[in-house]
C-alpha positions in Angstrom: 176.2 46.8 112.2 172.5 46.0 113.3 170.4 45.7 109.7 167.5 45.0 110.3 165.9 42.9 107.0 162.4 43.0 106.8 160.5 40.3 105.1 159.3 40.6 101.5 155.5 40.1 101.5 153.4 39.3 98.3 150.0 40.7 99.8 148.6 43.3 97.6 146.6 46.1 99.7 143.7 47.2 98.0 143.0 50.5 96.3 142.5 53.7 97.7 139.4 54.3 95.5 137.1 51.8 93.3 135.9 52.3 90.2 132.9 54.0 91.2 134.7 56.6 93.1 137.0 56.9 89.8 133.8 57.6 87.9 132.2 60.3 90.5 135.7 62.1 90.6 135.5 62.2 86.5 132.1 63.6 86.6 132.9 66.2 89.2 135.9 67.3 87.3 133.4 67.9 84.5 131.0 69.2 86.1 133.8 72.0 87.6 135.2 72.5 83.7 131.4 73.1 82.7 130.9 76.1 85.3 134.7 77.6 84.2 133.6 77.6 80.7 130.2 78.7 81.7 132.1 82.0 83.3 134.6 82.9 80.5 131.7 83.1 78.4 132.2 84.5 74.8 134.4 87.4 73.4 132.8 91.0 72.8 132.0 92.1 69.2 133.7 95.6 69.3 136.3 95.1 72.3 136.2 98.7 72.7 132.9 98.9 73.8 132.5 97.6 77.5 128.7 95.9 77.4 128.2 95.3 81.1 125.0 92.9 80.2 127.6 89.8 79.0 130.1 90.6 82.2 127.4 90.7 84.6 124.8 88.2 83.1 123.4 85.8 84.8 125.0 82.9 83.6 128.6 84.5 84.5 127.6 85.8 87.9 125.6 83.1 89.0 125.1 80.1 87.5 128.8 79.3 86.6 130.0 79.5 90.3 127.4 77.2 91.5 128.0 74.6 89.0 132.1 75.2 90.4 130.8 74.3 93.7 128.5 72.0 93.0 131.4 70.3 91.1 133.2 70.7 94.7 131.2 68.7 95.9 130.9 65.9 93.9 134.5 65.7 94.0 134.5 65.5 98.5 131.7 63.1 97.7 133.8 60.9 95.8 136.5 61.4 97.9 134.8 60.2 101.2 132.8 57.3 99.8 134.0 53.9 100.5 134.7 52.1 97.8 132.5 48.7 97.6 134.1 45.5 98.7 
């Protein structure tokens, strides 16, 4: 049969990602965990009582989705940036 055998090679390729797109990609994780917790919020006193001030407050509505997409962002940031050489 026709085996081809390829040479073994001791080069190491460099990483994908340095340390400083390691450390962006943490902080836009955290900035994305921030904004969920933002919009679960807190649990009613009574739950039988619907209080459409904490459903719909700003903090829920707004505020937590931008912080999710500002997060987003980070994260394609750190995705795209070349690492340093």
């Amino acid at each position: 049969m026709n085996e081809k055998k390829s040479p073994t090679s001791n080069i190491t390729a460099p990483g994908l990602f340095g340390k400083e797109n390691y450390v962006w990609i943490v902080a836009g994780l955290a900035v994305i965990a921030l904004g969920l917790i933002l919009m679960a919020g807190g649990k009613s006193d009574d739950p039988n009582v619907f209080n459409p001030k904490e459903v719909y407050s700003t903090t829920r509505i707004t505020i937590a989705p931008i912080l999710i997409l500002i997060g987003l962002g980070i994260e394609v940031f750190a995705i795209f940036r070349k690492p340093k050489a």
